[in-house]
C-alpha atoms as an extended CHARMM CRD file, in Angstrom:
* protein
*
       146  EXT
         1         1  UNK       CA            -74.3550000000      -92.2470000000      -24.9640000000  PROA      1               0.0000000000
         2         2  UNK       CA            -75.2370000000      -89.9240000000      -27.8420000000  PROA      2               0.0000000000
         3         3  UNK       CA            -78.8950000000      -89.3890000000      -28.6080000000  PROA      3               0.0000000000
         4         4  UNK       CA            -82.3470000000      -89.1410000000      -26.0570000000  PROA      4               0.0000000000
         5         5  UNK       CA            -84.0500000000      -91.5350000000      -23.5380000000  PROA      5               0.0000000000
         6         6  UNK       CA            -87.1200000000      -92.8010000000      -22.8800000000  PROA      6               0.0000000000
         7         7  UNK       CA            -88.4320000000      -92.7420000000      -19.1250000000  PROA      7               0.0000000000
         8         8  UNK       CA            -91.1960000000      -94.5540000000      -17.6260000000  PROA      8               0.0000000000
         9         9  UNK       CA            -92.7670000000      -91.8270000000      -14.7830000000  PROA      9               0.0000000000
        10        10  UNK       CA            -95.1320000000      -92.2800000000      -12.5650000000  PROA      10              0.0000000000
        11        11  UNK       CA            -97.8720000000      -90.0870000000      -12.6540000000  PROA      11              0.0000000000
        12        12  UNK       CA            -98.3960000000      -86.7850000000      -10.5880000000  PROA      12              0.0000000000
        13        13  UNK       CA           -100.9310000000      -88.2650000000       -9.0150000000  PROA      13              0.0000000000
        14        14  UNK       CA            -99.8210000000      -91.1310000000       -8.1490000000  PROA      14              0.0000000000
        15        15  UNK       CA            -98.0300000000      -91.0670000000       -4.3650000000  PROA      15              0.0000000000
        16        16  UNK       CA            -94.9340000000      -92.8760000000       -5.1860000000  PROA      16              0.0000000000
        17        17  UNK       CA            -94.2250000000      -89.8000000000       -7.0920000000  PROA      17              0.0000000000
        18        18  UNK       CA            -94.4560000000      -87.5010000000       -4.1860000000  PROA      18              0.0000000000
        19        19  UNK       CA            -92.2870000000      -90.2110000000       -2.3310000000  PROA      19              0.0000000000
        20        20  UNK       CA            -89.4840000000      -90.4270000000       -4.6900000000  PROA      20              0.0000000000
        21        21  UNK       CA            -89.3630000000      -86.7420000000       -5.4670000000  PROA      21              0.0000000000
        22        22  UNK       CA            -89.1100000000      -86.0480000000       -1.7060000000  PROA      22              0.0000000000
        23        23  UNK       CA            -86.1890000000      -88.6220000000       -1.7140000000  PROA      23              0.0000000000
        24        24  UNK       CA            -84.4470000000      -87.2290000000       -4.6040000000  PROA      24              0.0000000000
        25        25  UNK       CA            -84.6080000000      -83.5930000000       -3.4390000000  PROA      25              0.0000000000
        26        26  UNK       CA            -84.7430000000      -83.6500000000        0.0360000000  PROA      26              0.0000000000
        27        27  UNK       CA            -83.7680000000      -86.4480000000        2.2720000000  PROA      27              0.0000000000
        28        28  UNK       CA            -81.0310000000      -88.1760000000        0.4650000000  PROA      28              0.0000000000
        29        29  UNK       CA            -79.3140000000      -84.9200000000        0.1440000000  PROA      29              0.0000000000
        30        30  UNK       CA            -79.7860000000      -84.0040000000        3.9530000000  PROA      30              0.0000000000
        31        31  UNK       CA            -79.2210000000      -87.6230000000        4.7440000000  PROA      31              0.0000000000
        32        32  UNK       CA            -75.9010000000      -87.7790000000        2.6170000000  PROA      32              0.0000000000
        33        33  UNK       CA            -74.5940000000      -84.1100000000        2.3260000000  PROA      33              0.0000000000
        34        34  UNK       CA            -71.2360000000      -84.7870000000        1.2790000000  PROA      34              0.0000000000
        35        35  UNK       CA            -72.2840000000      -86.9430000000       -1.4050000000  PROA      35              0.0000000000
        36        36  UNK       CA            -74.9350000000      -84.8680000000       -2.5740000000  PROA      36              0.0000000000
        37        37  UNK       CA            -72.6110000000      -81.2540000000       -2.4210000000  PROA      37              0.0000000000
        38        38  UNK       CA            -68.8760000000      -82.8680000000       -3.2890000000  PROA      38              0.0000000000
        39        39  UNK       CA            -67.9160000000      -80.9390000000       -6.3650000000  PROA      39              0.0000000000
        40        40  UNK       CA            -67.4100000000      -84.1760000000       -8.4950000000  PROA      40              0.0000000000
        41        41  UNK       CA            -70.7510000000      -84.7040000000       -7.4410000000  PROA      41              0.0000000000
        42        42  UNK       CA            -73.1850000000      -81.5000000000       -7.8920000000  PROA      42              0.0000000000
        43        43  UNK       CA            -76.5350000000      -82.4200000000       -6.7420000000  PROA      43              0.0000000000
        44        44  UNK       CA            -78.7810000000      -82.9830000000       -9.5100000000  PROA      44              0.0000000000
        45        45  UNK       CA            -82.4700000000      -83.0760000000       -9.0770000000  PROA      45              0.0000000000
        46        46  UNK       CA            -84.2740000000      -84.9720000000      -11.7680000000  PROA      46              0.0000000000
        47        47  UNK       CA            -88.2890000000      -86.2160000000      -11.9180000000  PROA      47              0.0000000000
        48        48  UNK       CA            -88.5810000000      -90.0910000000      -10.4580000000  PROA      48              0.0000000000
        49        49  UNK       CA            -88.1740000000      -92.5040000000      -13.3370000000  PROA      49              0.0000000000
        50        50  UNK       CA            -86.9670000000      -95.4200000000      -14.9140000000  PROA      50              0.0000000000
        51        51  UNK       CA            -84.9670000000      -95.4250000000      -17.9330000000  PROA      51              0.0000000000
        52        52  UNK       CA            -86.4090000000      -97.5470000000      -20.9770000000  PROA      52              0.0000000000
        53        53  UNK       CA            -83.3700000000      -97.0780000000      -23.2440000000  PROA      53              0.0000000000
        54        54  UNK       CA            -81.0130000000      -94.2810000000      -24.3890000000  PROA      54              0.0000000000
        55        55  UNK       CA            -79.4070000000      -93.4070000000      -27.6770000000  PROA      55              0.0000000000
        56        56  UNK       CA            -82.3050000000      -92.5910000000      -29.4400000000  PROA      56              0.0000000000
        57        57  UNK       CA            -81.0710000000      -90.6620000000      -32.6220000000  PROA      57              0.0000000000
        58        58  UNK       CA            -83.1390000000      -87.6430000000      -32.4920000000  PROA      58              0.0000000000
        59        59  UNK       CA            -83.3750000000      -88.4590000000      -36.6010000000  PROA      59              0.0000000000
        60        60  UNK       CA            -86.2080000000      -90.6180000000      -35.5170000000  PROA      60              0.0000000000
        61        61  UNK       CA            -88.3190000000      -88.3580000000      -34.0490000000  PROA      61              0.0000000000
        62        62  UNK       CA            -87.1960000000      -85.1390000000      -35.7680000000  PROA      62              0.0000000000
        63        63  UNK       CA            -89.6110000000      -81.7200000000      -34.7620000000  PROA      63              0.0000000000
        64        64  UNK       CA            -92.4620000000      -83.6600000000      -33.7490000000  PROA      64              0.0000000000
        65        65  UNK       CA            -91.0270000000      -85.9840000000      -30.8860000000  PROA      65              0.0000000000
        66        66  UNK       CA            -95.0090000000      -86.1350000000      -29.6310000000  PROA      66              0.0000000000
        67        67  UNK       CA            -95.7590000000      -87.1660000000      -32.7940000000  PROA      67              0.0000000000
        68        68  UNK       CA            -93.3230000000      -90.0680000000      -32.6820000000  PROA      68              0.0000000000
        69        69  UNK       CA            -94.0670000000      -90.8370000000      -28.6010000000  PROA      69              0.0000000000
        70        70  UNK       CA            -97.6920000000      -91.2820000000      -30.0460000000  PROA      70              0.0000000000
        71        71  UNK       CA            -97.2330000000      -93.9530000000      -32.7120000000  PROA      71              0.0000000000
        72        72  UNK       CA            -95.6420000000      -96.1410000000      -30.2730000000  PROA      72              0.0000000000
        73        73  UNK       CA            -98.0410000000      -99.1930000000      -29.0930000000  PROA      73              0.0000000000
        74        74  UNK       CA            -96.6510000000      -99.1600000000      -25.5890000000  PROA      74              0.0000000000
        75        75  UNK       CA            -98.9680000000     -101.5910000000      -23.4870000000  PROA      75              0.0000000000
        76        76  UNK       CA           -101.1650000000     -100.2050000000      -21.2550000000  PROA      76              0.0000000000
        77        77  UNK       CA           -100.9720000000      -99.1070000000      -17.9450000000  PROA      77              0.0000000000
        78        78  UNK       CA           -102.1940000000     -102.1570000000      -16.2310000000  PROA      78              0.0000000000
        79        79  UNK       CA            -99.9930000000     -104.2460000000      -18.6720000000  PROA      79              0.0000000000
        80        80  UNK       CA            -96.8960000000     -102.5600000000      -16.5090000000  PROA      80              0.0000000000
        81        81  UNK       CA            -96.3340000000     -103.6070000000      -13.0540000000  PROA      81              0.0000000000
        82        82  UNK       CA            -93.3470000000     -101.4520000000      -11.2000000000  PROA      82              0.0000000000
        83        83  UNK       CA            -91.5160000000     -103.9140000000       -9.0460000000  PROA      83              0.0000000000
        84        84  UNK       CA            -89.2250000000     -102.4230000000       -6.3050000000  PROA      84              0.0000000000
        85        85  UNK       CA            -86.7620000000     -104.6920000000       -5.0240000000  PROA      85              0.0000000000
        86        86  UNK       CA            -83.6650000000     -103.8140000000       -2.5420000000  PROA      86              0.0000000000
        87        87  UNK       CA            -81.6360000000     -100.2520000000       -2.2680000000  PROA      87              0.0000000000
        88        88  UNK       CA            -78.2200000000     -100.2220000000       -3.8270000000  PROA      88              0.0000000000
        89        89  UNK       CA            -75.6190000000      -98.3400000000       -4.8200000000  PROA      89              0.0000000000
        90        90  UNK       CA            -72.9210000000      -98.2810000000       -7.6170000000  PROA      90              0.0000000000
        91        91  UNK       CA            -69.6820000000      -96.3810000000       -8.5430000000  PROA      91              0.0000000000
        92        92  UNK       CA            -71.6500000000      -94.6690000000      -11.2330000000  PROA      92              0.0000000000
        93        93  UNK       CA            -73.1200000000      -91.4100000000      -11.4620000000  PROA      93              0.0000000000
        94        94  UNK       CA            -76.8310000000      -91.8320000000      -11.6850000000  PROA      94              0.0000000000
        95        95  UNK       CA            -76.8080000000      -94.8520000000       -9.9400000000  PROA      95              0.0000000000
        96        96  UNK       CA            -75.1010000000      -93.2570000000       -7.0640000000  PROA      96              0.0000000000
        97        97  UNK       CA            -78.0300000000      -94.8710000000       -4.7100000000  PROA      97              0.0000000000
        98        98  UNK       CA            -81.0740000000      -96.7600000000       -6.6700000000  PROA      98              0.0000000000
        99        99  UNK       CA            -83.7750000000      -98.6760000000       -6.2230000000  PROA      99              0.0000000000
       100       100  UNK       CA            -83.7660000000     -102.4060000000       -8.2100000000  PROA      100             0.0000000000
       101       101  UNK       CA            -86.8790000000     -102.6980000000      -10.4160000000  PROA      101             0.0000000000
       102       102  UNK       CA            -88.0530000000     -106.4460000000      -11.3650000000  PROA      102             0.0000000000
       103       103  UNK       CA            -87.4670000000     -106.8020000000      -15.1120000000  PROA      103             0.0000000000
       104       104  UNK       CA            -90.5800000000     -109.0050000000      -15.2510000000  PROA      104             0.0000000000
       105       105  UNK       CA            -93.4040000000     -106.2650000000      -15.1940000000  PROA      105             0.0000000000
       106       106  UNK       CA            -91.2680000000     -104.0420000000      -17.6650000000  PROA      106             0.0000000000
       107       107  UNK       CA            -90.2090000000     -106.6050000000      -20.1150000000  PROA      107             0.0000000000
       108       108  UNK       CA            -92.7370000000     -105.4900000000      -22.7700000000  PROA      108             0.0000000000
       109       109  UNK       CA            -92.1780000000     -101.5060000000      -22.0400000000  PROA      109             0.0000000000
       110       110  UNK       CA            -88.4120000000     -101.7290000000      -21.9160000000  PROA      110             0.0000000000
       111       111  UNK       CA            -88.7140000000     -104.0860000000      -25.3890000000  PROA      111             0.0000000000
       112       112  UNK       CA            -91.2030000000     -101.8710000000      -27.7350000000  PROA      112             0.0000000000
       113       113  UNK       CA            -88.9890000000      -98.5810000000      -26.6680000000  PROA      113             0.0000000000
       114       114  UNK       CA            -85.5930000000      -99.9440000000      -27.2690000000  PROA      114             0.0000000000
       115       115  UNK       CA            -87.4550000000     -101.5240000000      -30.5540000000  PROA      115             0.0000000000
       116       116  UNK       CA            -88.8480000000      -98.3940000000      -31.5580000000  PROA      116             0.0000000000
       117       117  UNK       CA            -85.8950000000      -96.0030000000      -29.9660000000  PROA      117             0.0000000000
       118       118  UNK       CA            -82.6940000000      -97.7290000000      -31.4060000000  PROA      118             0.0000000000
       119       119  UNK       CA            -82.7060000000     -101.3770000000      -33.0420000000  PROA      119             0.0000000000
       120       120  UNK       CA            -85.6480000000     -101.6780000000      -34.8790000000  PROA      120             0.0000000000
       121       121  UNK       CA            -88.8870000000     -104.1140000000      -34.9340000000  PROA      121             0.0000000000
       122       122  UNK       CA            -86.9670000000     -107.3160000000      -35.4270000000  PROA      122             0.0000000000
       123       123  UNK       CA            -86.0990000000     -107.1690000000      -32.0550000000  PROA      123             0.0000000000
       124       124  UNK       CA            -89.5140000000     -107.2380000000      -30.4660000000  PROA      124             0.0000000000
       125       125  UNK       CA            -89.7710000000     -110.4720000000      -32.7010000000  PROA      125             0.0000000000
       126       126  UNK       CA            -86.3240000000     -111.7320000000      -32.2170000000  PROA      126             0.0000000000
       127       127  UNK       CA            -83.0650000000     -110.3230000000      -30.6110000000  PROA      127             0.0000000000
       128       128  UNK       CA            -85.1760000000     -108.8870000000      -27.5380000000  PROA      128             0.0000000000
       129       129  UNK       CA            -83.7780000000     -111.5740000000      -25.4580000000  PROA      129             0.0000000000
       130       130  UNK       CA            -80.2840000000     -111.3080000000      -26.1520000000  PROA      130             0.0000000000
       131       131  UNK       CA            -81.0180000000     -107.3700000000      -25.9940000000  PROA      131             0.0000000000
       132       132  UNK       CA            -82.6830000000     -107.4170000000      -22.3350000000  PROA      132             0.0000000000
       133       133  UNK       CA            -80.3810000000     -110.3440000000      -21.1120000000  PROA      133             0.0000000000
       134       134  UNK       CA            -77.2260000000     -107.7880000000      -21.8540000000  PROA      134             0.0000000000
       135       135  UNK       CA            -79.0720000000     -104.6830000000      -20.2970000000  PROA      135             0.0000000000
       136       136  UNK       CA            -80.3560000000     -106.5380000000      -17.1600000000  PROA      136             0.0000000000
       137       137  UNK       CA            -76.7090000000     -107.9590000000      -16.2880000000  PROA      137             0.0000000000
       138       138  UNK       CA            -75.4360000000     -104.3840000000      -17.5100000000  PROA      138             0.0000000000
       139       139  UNK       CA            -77.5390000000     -101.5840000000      -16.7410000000  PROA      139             0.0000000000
       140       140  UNK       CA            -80.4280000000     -103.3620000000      -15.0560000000  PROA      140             0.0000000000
       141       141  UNK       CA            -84.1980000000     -101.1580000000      -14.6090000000  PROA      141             0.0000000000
       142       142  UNK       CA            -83.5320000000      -99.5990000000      -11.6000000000  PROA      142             0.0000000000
       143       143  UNK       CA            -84.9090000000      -95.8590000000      -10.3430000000  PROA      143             0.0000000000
       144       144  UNK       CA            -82.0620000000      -93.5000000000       -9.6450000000  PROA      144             0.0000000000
       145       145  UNK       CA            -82.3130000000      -91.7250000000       -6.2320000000  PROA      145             0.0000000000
       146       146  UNK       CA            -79.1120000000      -89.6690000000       -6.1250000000  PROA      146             0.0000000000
């Protein structure tokens, strides 16, 4: 997948951060050594998130990518509701051991980045069904532990 993503984080402050980081770096790792040191596998330690889409064309948001972050209308804070739903793992790198998120509460997040990101306005208005039908069944919002 050429190009950037855009994550959703949850602030520094907030204590599932501290929670998730702690999984990430610490206990999965101790918990599961040999999948966390195989050399397939090299541990890598990344910031909690959840991926809002990928293959952003860095033509989009050129020098200034703050810039571009800023124009987007993402809703507001309250407007997004982080779901956690059961522990699972997959055959695929970064979803090695995740956490489901419900797509509900990130429906309009998830639909103004990969909007703005990769396929353009008409799918806010349009395609976003077909769009987050594919990536729920696909790629699904989850939060990558290991």
């Amino acid at each position: 997948m050429p190009g950037s993503s855009l994550w959703l984080l949850p602030p520094p402050s907030h204590p599932l951060h501290t929670t998730l980081t702690t999984l990430i770096t610490h206990t999965l790792p101790s918990l599961l050594p040999s999948e966390s040191s195989a050399s397939t596998l090299a541990p890598t330690f990344f910031p909690p998130h959840m991926t809002l889409t990928s293959e952003i064309a860095p033509s989009l948001y050129g020098t200034d990518p703050q810039r571009w972050l800023d124009g987007i209308p993402f809703p507001s804070g309250r407007e997004v509701r982080v779901r956690f739903g059961g522990v699972a793992s997959q055959d695929v790198f970064y979803r090695r051991c995740f956490v489901r998120v419900g797509v509900e509460g990130v429906r309009g997040v998830v639909a103004i980045a990969r909007a703005r990101g990769v396929s353009g306005e008409e799918e806010v208005g349009g395609r976003t069904g077909e769009w987050l039908e594919w990536w729920v069944e696909s790629y699904g919002p989850h939060v990558s532990l290991m």
